[in-house]
C-alpha positions in Angstrom: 16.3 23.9 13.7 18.9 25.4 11.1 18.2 25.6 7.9 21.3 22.8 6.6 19.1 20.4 8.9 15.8 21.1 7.7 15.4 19.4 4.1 11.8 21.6 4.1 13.2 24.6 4.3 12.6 26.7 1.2 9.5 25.2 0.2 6.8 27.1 -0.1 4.3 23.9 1.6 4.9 22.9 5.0 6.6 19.4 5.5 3.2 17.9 6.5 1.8 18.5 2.9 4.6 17.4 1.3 4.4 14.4 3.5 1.0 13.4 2.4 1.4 14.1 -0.8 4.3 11.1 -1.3 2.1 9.5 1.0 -0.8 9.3 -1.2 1.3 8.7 -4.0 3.1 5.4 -2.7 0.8 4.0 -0.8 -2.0 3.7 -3.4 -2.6 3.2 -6.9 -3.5 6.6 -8.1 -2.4 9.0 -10.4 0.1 12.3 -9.7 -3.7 14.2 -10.9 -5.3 11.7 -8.4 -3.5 12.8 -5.9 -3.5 16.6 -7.2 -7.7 15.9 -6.8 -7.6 15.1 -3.4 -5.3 17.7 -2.2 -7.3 20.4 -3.2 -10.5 18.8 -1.8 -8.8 19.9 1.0 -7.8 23.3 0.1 -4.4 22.6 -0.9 -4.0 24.2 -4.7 -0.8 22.2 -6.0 0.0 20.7 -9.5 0.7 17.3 -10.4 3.9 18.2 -11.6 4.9 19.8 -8.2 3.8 16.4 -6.4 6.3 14.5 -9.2 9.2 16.7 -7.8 8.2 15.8 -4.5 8.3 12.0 -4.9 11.2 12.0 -6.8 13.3 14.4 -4.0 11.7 13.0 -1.3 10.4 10.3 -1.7 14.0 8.6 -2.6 15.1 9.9 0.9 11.7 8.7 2.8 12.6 5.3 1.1 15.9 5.0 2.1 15.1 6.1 5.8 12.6 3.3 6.5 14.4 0.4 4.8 17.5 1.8 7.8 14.7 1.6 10.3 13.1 -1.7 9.2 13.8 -5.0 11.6 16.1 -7.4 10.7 14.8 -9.3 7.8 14.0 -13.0 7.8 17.0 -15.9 6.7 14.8 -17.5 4.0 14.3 -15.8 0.7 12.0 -15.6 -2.1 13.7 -14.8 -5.5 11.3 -14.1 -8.5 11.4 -12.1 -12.1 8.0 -10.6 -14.1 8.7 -9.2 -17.2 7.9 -5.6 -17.1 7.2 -3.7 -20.9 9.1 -0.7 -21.4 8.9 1.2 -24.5 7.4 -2.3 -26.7 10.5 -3.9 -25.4 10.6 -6.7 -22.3 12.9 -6.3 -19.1 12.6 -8.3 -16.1 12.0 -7.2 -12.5 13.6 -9.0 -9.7 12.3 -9.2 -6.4 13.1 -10.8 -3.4 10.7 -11.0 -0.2 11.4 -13.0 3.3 9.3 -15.4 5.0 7.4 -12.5 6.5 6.5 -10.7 2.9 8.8 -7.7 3.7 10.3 -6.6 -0.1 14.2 -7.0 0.8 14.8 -5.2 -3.0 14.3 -4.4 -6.4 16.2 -4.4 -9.8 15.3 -4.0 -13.0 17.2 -5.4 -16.2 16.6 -6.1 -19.4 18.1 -9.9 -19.2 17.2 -12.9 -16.9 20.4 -14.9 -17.6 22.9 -15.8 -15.0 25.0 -12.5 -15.4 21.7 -10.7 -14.3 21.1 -13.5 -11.5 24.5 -12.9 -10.2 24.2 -8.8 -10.7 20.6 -9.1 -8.6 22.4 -11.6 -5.7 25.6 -9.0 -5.3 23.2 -6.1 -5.0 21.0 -8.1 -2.2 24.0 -8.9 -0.2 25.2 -5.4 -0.7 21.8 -3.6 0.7 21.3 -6.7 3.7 25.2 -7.6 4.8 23.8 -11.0 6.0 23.4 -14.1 4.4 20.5 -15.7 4.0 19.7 -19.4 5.6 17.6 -20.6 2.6 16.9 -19.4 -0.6 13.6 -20.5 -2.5 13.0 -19.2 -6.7 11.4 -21.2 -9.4 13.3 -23.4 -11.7 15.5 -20.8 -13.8 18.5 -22.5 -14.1 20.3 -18.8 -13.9 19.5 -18.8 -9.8 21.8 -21.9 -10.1 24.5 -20.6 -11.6 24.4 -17.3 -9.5 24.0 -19.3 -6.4 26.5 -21.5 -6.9 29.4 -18.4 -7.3 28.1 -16.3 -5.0 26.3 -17.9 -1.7 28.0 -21.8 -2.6 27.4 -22.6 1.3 23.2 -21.9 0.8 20.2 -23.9 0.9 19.0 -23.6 -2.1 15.0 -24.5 -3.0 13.4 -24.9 -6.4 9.3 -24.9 -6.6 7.4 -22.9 -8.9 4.8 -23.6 -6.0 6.9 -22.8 -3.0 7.7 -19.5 -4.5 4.2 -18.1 -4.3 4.8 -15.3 -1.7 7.7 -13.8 -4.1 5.0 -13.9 -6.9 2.6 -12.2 -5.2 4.9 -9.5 -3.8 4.3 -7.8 -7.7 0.9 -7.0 -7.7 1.5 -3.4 -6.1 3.6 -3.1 -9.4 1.3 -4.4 -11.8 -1.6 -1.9 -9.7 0.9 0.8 -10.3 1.6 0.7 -14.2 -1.2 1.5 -15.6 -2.2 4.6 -13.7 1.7 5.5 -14.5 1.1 4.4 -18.4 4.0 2.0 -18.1 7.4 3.1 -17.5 8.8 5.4 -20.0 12.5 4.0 -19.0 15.2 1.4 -17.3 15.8 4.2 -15.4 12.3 5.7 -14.3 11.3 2.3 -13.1 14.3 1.1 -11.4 14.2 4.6 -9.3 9.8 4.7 -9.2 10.4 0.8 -7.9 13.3 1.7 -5.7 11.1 4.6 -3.7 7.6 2.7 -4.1 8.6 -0.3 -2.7 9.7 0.1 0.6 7.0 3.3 1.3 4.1 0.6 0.3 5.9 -2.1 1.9 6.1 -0.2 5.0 2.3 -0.2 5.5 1.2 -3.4 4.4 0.6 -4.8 8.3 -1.4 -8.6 7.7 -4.7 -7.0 8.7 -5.9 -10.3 8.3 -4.1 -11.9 11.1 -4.5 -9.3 13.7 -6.9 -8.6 15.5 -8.6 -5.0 15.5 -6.2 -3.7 18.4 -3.4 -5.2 17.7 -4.1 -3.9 13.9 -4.6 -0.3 15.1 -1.5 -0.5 17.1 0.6 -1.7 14.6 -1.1 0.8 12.9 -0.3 3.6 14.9 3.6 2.5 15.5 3.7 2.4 11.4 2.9 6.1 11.5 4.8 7.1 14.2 8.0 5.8 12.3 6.5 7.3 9.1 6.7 10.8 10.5 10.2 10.3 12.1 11.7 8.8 8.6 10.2 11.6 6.9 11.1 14.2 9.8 7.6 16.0 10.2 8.1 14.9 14.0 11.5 17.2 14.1 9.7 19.7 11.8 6.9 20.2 13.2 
């Protein structure tokens, strides 16, 4: 392998390290220290601020990878806002999830109005290139107006009951802030969110509707596509 095709190359850790280090990161709710701990229970000596540069330059690319890889998402989508604090002052987080709980995107702005609405639609159209059967949110009449402009020819649902599944999709984020001390920024969570989501996403396999073998070999196929977005399998 060259060294233009080897994003590792340079780095002082082997890519499997690096790997599991993001890894731990995204896919629980610890700390860059946390993680720092558990490396060197394994005889890997590395600071937390080494694992931040990792997540930020890799863990961007990891994202990016598996949300290329992921099946085509569902035709019915979940639209919900939470109010995240940043610096003693309120933003919103947008989400949308499909029928099957996969995180289609994030944004994060600091209005809820239809201008935001319609900013959040053209950025999920952008990212999917499909259009959705049926869209479900809650009663903000900003959805309305956004839907109205922007996908006119959509179902369009309003429940704050039916849009459970959307609400539920923030609880990794709400796990996440306070180890992280809030965000310190617009920009630090739009581009935490932006990585986190997809990596936690990516392993969240409905234990609870499989059964043990069919869980560990979803498992196993979740990891195997882990390792060839992240390219240890070319690397190593």
């Amino acid at each position: 392998m060259s060294m233009m095709s080897n994003p590792y190359w340079g780095f002082r850790y082997p890519a499997e390290i690096i790997n599991q280090a993001v890894w731990l990161y995204h896919c629980f709710s610890l700390s860059l220290r946390e993680v720092e701990l558990i490396l060197a229970a394994r005889g890997v000596v590395v600071s937390y601020e080494t694992i931040r540069e990792w997540s930020l330059r890799f863990g961007r690319t990891y994202a990016k990878t598996l949300k290329r890889r992921r099946p085509q998402p569902g035709d019915k989508w979940f639209l919900d806002e939470v109010f995240v604090r940043i610096r003693g002052k309120l933003h919103y987080l947008w989400r949308a999830v499909d029928q099957h709980r996969n995180v289609l995107d994030v944004l994060v702005q600091s209005r809820r109005n239809a201008k935001a609405a319609k900013r959040f639609f053209r950025k999920l159209l952008k990212g999917l290139r499909y259009v959705p059967r049926v869209i479900v949110t809650d009663k903000l009449g900003s959805y309305c107006a956004a839907k109205r402009e922007i996908l006119p020819g959509v179902e369009h649902r309003q429940s704050r009951y039916l849009n459970n599944r959307c609400e539920v999709s923030h609880q990794p984020t709400r796990r996440r802030e306070r180890p992280m001390r809030r965000f310190k920024s617009v920009r630090h969570a739009q581009q935490f969110l932006a990585t986190h989501t997809p990596i936690h996403n990516h392993f969240q396999l409905r234990r609870h509707r499989l059964s043990a073998s069919e869980y560990r070999t979803t498992r196993d196929r979740a990891f195997l596509t882990w390792r060839h977005a992240t390219g240890v399998a070319v690397v190593g």
